[in-house]
Structure formats: C-alpha cells, structure tokens
N, C-alpha and C positions, 0 to 999 in steps of 0.2 A: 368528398371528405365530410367528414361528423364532427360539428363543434362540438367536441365533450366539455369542452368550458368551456362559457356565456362568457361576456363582456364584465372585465371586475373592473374594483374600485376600491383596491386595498391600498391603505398607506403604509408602504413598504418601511417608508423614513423615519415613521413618527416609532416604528420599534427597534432601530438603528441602534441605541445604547442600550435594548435587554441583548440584543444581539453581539454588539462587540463584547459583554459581560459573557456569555457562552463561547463565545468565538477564543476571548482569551483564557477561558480556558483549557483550551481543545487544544490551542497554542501551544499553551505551556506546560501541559502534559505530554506532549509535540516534542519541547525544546528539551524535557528532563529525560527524553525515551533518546536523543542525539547525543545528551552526555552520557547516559547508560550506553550506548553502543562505542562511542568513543575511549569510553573507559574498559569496556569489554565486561560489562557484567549483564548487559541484557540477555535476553534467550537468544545468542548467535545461532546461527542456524550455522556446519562447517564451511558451509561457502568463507564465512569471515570470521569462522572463530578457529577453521583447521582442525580437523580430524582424520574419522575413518569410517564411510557408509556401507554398509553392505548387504543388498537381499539376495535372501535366497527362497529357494522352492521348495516344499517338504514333499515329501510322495505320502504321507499319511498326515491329518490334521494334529498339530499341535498348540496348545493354549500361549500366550505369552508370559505365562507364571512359571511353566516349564522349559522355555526356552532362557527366560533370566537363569532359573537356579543351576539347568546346565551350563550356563557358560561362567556362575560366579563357580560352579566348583570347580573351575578348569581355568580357576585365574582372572576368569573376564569379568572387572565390575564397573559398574555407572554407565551401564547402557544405555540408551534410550532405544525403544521397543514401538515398534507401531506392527501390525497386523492384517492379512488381507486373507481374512477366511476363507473366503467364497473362491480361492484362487489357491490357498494352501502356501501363501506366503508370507515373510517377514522382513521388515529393515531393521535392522540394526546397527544403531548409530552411535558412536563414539567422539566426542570431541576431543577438542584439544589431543591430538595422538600424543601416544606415552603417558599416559595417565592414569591409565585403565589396566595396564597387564602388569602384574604383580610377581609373579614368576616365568620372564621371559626364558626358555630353554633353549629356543634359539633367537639371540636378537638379531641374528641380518634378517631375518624375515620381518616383512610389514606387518602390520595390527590388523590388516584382513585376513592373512594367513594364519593367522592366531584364531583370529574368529572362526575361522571356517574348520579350523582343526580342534575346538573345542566342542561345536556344535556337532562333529561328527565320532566324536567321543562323548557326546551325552545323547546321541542318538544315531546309535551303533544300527539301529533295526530299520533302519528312515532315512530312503537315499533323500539326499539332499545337494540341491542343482542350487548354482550362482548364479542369477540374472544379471546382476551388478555388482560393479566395485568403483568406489569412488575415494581418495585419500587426499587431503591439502593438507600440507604442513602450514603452522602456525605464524611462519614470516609470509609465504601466500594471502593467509586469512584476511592479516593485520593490511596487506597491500591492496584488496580485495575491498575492503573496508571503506580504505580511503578514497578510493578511486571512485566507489559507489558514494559517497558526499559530495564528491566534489561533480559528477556527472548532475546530478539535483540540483546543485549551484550551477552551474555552467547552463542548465535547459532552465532556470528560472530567469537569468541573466538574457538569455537570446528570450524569453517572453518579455520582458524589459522593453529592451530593444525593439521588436518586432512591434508590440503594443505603442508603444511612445513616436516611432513612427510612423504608424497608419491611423492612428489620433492625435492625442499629445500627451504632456507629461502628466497629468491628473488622473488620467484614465490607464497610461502604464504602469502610476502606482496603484491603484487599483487591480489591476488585473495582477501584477507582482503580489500583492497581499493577500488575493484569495488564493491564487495558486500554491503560497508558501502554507496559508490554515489550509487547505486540503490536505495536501502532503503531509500539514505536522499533525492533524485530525486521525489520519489514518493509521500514520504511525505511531501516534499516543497509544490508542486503543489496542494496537496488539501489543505494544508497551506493557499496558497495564493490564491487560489478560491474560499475560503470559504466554501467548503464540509468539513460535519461532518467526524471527526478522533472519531472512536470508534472499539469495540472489531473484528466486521470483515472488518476493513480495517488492523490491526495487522495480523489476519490472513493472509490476501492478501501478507503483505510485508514481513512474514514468508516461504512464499511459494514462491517467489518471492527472496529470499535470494537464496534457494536453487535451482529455474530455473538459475538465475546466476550464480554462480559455476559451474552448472554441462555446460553449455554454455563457461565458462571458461576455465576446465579441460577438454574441449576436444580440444582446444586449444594449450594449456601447453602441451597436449599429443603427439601433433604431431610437438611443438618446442622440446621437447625431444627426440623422434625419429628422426628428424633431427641432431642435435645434437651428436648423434651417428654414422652418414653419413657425414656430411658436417665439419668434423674438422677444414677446416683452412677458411669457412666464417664468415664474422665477424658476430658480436648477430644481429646487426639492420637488415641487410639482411635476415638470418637466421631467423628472427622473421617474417619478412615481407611474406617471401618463406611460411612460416607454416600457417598462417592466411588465404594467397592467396588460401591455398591446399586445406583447410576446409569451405573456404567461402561457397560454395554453401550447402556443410551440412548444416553449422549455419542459413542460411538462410534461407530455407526448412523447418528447424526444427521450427524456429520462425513463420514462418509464418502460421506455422501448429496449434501451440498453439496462437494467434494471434486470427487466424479464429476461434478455439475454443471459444476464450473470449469475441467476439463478437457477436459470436450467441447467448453465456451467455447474454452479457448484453443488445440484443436486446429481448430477448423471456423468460430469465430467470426471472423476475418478482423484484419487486421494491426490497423485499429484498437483493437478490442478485446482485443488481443495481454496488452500489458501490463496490463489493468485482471484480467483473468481471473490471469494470474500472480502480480499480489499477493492475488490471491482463495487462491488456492492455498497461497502460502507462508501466509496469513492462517489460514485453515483449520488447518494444523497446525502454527504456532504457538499460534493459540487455544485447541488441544485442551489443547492438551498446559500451557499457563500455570492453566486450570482446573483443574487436578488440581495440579503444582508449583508454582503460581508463587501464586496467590488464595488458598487454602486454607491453605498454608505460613504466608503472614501474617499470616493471621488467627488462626493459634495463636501464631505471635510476639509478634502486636499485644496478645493475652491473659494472654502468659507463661505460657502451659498451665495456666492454672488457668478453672475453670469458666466457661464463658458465662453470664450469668446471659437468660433464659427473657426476651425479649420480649413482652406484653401485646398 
C-alpha cells in the first residue's frame, strides 16, 4: 500500500459553524425540493407523477424537432423527447396521462397507442419498432410517491437505531443528521436543476444513505478506540485526532467509488445517466458530512464535555 496522504493535522472542529451554514443550506433546499414533490410540482419523473413512456426504434434517423411537430399534428402535445442517435431511437414521455391528446378518436385506447399511431402517421416512409411501453395512471404515481418518503424515513430510523446501539445516543444523532443532509443535498440539487426525481434516483439516494453511514462508522470507530486511550483529551481534540487518523482511508475509499460512478455515468448509457450522477454528488457529499457534518454533532450533542466510554 502507498500513503498518498501523510499524517495531517487539520482542525476539523474549528470550521464546524461555516460548515453547518453550508450544510443548512443544502438542507433546506433538501426540505423545499420534499414539499415541491409532495405537492406535485417538481419535475416528477411518471414513476410518481403517472403517465405514459414510450421508445421506439426508427429505421432511418430522425431529429427530435421532427418527431415533436409529427406527433403535435396528430394531436400529441407536451411531450417530453430525449433521443438516442447512435441507435436511431426515441422516448417519448407523457405525464400525467390524459393531458396530452386532444382529439381522442378512439378513447378506449391508451396514450401509447396514440403515440405510436401518430408517429406512424407523420412517418408513413419510416418503419418504426416499439422497444417499450410503460403507462402509470396518476392514483399509482400519487401511491408511488408516498411509499418512496416513507422507505427514506423508515432506513433513516433503522440507522437511528442500528447507530445508538453499537455506540450510543450522541453519535446516532449524528450519524441520523448526516445521513438525512446527504439525502436532502442530493435531492436539493436536482430540485434546483431541474433533473427529473423519479424511481432510480430514490434508488441512488437509498444507496447513498447507506455509502454514508458506513463512511461515518468508520469514523465513530476510531473516535471510540480513542476514547479508550486518550481519557483526559477533551472530545473536540479527540475527535479531531480520529478524523485526522482515518483521513486517508476515507479518502481512498471515496475516491474509489467516485471513479466507479463516473465511468457509470460516462459509458453506462442514458438510463443509468441519472442514478450514477446522484452516486456522484452522493460520494462527495458523503465525504465531506463525515468529517463536517456527524462528528460536529456529536460534540454538540455532548457540549464538549467527555464521552463517557461504552461497555
């Protein structure tokens, strides 16, 4: 093994409050992106806003300029268009079904079967294959919605638990608090960028819960082994010493999975687009709430006065 990082001697603690100032931001742009999904106006992806997806295959390349005006003159409007050149394919997504077709001529047919018979009516000369068909109606969505909140609550609650038992209560709030700003970190940003929140970016920040933690507890681990040795340092030191000890682990490690989520989302393909890019903001969000963000509170949660020694 190669020490690519030396022995430091940074004071983690002493930048603790420009840290919870960034962190509660990150939060609370976090917290405004749960009531935007709640209320239904963020960018739902149809997992949880209900719609109607649908790709297909062209036998000759098509622009998506020409696929929009075909399908608005055949009734289909507010699509959402993504494109896969190199492959001669398109999805074309529809939220919220029933929104979009304007002159239904048959309505017991679905909004795919619209799509696909518009699309072969504005391109009469261009066989055109279905890869997929995907539909959720909007009580689905709405169900779909909730159950993804409450799956986020329910694995932050067994970190709770899991934490406050294999340490104690100062350090499961701690690990609680960073895990909740990663999650609402990640989620802010595609909040506010406008990237669709749908079923595998929940994935992402499922997994992403638990790369936090375990970046945490190895942390916590070696404040506790300290802790065992260093009896008369006070906590802020004693925290400081155990972050410094591990840094180049954490660092290593991160950068490990990092480069992983990058080659995902340079090579891994459009699907996996997004779930790699909250891997990524995930990744160093998480590094970085283990060092500022869990540790912090956990001398807070103490008032800098001693840990007392686990059993």
């Amino acid at each position: 093994m190669i020490e690519i990082i030396k022995r430091t001697n940074i004071d983690f603690m002493k930048q603790r409050y420009i840290a919870f100032a960034v962190s509660g931001i990150l939060s609370f742009v976090g917290i405004l992106a749960i009531v935007a999904i709640a209320r239904g106006t963020a960018n739902l992806g149809i997992d949880f806003a209900g719609g109607t997806a649908v790709q297909v295959k062209f036998e000759k390349g098509v622009t998506l300029h020409q696929i929009r005006t075909g399908l608005e003159a055949n009734g289909i409007k507010g699509a959402d268009l993504q494109d896969f050149p190199s492959a001669k394919k398109a999805l074309i997504v529809l939220k919220k079904a029933g929104e979009h077709r304007q002159s239904p001529a048959s309505p017991e047919k679905g909004l795919s079967d619209h799509v696909i018979e518009a699309l072969k009516k504005a391109f009469p000369d261009n066989k055109i294959t279905v890869d997929s068909v995907s539909e959720i109606g909007p009580k689905v969505g709405k169900r779909l919605r909730i159950d993804a909140m409450w799956a986020v609550i329910a694995s932050t609650i067994g970190i709770l638990i899991y934490v406050g038992w294999r340490f104690q209560l100062s350090f499961s709030i701690g690990a609680t608090v960073a895990t909740f700003h990663d999650v609402l970190a990640v989620l802010g940003i595609f909040y506010v960028t406008g990237l669709e929140i749908n079923l595998i970016l929940l994935t992402a920040l499922l997994t992403i819960a638990g790369y936090s933690l375990t970046d945490t507890v190895v942390v916590f681990d070696r404040i506790r082994e300290n802790m065992r040795v260093l009896l008369k340092e006070s906590i802020d030191s004693l925290i400081n010493r155990s972050i410094n000890e591990v840094l180049s682990r954490t660092l290593i490690t991160s950068l490990t999975v990092l480069l992983a989520s990058i080659a995902l989302f340079l090579f891994g393909g459009e699907v996996l687009h997004d779930f790699a890019l909250a891997m990524i903001l995930g990744v160093l969000v998480g590094t970085y709430s283990s060092m500022f963000v869990a540790s912090p509170v956990v001398l807070l949660w103490s008032g800098n006065k001693p840990l007392i020694k686990k059993q």
